[in-house]
OpenMM code with the backbone's topology and positions (N, CA, C; nanometers):
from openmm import Vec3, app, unit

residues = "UNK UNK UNK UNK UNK UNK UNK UNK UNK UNK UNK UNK UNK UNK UNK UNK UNK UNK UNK UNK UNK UNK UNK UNK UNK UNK UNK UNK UNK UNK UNK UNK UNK UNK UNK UNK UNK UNK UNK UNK UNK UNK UNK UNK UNK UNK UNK UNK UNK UNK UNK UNK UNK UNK UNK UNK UNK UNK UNK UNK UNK UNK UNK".split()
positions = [
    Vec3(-0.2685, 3.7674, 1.1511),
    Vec3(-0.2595, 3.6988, 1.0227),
    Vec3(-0.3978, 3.6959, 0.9576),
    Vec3(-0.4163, 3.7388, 0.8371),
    Vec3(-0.5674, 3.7306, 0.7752),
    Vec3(-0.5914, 3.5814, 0.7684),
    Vec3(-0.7025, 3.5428, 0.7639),
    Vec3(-0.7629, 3.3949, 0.7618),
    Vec3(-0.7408, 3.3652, 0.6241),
    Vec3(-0.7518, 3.4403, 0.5425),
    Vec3(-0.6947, 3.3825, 0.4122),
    Vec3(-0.5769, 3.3578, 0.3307),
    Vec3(-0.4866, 3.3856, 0.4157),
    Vec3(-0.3517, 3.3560, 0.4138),
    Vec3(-0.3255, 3.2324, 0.4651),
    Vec3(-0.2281, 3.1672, 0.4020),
    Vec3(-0.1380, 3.0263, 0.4872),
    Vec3(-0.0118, 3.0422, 0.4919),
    Vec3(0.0624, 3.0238, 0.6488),
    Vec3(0.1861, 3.0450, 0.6466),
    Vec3(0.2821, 2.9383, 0.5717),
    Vec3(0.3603, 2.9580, 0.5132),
    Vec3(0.4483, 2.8290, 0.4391),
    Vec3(0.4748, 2.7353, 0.5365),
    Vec3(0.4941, 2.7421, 0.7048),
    Vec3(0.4826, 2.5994, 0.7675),
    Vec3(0.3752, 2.5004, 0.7893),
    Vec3(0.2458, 2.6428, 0.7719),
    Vec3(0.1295, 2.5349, 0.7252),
    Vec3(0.1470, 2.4511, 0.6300),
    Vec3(0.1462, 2.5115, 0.5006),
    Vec3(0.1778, 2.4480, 0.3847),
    Vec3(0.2614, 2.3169, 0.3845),
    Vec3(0.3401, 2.3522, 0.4584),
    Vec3(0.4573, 2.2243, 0.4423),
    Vec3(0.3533, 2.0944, 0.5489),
    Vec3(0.3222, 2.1384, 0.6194),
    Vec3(0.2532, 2.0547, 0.6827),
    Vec3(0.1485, 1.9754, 0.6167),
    Vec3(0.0512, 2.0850, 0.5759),
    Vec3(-0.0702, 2.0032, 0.4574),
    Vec3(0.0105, 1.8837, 0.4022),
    Vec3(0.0835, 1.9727, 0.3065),
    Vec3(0.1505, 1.8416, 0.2559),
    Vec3(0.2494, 1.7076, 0.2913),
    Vec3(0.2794, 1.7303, 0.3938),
    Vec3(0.3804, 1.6562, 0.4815),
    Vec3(0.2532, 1.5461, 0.4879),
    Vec3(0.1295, 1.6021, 0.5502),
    Vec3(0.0094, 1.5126, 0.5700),
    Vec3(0.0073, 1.4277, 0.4853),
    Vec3(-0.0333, 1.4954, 0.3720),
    Vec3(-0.0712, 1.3792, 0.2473),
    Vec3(0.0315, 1.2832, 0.1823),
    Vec3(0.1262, 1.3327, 0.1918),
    Vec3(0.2645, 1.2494, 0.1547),
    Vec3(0.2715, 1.1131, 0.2126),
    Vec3(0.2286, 1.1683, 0.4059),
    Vec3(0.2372, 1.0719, 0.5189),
    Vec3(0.1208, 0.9662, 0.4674),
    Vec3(0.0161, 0.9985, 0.4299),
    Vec3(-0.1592, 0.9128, 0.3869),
    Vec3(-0.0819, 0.8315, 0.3024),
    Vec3(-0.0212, 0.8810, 0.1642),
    Vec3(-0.0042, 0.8018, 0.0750),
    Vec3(0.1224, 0.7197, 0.0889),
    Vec3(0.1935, 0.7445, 0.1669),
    Vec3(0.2888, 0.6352, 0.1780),
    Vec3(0.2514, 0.5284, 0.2688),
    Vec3(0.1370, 0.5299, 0.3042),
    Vec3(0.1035, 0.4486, 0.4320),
    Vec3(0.0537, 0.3447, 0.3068),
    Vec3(0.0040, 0.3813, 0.2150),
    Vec3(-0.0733, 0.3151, 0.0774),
    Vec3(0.0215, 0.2971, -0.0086),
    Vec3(0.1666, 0.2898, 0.0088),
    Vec3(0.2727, 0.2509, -0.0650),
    Vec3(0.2824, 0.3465, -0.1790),
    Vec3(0.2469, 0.4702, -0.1872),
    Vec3(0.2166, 0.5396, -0.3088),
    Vec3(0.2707, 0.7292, -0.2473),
    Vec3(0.3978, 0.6846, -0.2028),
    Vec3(0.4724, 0.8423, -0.1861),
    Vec3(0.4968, 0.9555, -0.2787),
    Vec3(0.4204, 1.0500, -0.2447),
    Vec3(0.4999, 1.1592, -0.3277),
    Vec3(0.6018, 1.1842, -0.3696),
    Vec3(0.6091, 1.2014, -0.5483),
    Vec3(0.7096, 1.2444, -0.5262),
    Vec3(0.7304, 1.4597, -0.5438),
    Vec3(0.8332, 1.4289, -0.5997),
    Vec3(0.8673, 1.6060, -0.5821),
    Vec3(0.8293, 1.6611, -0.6315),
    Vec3(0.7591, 1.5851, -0.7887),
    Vec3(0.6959, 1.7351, -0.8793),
    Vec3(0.5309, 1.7090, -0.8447),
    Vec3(0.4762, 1.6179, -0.7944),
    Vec3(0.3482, 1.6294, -0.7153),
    Vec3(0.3047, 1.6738, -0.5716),
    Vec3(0.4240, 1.7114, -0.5256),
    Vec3(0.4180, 1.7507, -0.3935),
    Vec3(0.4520, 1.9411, -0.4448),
    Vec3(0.5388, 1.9328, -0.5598),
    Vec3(0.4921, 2.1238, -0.6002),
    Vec3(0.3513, 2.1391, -0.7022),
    Vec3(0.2966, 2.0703, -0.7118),
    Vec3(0.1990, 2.0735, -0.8228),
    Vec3(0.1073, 2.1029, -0.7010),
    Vec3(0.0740, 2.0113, -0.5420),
    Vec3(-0.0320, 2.0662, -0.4186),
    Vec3(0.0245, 2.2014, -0.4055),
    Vec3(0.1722, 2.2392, -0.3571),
    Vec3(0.2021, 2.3718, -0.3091),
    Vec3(0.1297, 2.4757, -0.3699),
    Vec3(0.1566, 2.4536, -0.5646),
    Vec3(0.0671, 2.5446, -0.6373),
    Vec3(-0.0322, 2.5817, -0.6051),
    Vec3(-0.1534, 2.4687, -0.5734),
    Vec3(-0.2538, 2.5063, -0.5871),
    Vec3(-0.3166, 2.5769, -0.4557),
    Vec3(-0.2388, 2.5112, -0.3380),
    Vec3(-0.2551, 2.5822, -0.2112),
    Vec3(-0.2326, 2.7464, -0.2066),
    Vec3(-0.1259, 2.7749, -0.3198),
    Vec3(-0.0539, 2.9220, -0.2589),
    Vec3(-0.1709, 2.9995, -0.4088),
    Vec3(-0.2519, 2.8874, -0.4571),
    Vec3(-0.2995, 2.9601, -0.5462),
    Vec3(-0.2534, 2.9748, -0.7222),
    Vec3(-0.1540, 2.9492, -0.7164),
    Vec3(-0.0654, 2.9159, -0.8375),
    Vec3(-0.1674, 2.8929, -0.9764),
    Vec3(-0.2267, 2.7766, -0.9102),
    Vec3(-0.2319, 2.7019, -1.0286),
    Vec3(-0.4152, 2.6057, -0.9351),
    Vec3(-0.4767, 2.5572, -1.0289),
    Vec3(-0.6030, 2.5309, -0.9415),
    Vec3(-0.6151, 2.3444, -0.9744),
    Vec3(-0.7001, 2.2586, -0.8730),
    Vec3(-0.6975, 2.1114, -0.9120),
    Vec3(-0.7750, 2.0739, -1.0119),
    Vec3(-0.8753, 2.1882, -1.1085),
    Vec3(-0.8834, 2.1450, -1.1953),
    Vec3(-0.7901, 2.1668, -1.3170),
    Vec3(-0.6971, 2.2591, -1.2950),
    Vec3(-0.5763, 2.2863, -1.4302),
    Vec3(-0.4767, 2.2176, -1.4036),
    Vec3(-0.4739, 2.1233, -1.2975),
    Vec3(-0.3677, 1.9793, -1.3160),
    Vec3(-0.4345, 1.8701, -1.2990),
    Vec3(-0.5939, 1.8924, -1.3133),
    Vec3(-0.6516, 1.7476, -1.3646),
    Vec3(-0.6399, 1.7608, -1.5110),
    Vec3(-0.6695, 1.8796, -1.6019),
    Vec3(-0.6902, 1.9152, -1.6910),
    Vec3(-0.5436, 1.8534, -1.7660),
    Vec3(-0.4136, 1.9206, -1.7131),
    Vec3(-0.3003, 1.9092, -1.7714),
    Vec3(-0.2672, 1.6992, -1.7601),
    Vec3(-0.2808, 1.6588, -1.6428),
    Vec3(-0.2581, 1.4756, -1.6414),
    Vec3(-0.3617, 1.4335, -1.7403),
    Vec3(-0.5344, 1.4574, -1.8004),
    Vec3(-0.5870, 1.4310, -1.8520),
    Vec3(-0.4885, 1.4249, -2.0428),
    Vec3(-0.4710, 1.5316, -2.0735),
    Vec3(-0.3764, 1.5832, -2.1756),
    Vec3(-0.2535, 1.4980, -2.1909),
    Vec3(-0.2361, 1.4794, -2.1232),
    Vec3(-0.1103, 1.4062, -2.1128),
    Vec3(-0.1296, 1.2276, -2.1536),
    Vec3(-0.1879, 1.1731, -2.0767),
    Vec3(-0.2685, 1.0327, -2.1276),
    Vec3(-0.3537, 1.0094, -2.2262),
    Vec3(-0.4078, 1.1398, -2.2680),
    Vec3(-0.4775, 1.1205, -2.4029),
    Vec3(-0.3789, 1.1095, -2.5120),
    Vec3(-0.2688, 1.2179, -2.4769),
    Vec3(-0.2039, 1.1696, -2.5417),
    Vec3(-0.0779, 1.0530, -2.5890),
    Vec3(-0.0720, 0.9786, -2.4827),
    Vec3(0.0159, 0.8469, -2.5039),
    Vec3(-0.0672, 0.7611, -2.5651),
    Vec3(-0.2187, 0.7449, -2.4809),
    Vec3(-0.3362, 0.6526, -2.4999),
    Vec3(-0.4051, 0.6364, -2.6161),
    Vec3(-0.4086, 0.7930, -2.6392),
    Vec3(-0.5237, 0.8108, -2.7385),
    Vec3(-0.6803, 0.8374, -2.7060),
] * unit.nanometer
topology = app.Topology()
chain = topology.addChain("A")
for resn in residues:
    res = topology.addResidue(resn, chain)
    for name in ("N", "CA", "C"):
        topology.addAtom(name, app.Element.getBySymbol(name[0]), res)
């Protein structure tokens, strides 16, 4: 397996992890933030173009 590859049971795991952290903090994932990590893990999409996109989003309710 190249080192820069992750098998999708990794993946599920990473995230299984963090799901597990934040529910311990009453604050569970849900489903479209648990594909928004997959993204960025498999490469998709990066954590600054869904800080970028939640930023956008509250500016615009907020102002």
């Amino acid at each position: 397996m190249n080192n820069n590859k992750i098998n999708e049971k990794e993946i599920q795991e990473k995230i299984r992890k963090v799901d597990g952290a934040m529910t311990q903090e009453g604050m569970p994932l849900t489903e479209e933030i648990k594909q928004k990590l997959y993204d960025c893990i498999i490469g998709k999409s990066t954590t600054d173009i869904e800080r970028k996109k939640i930023m956008e989003k509250y500016r615009r309710i907020y102002g």
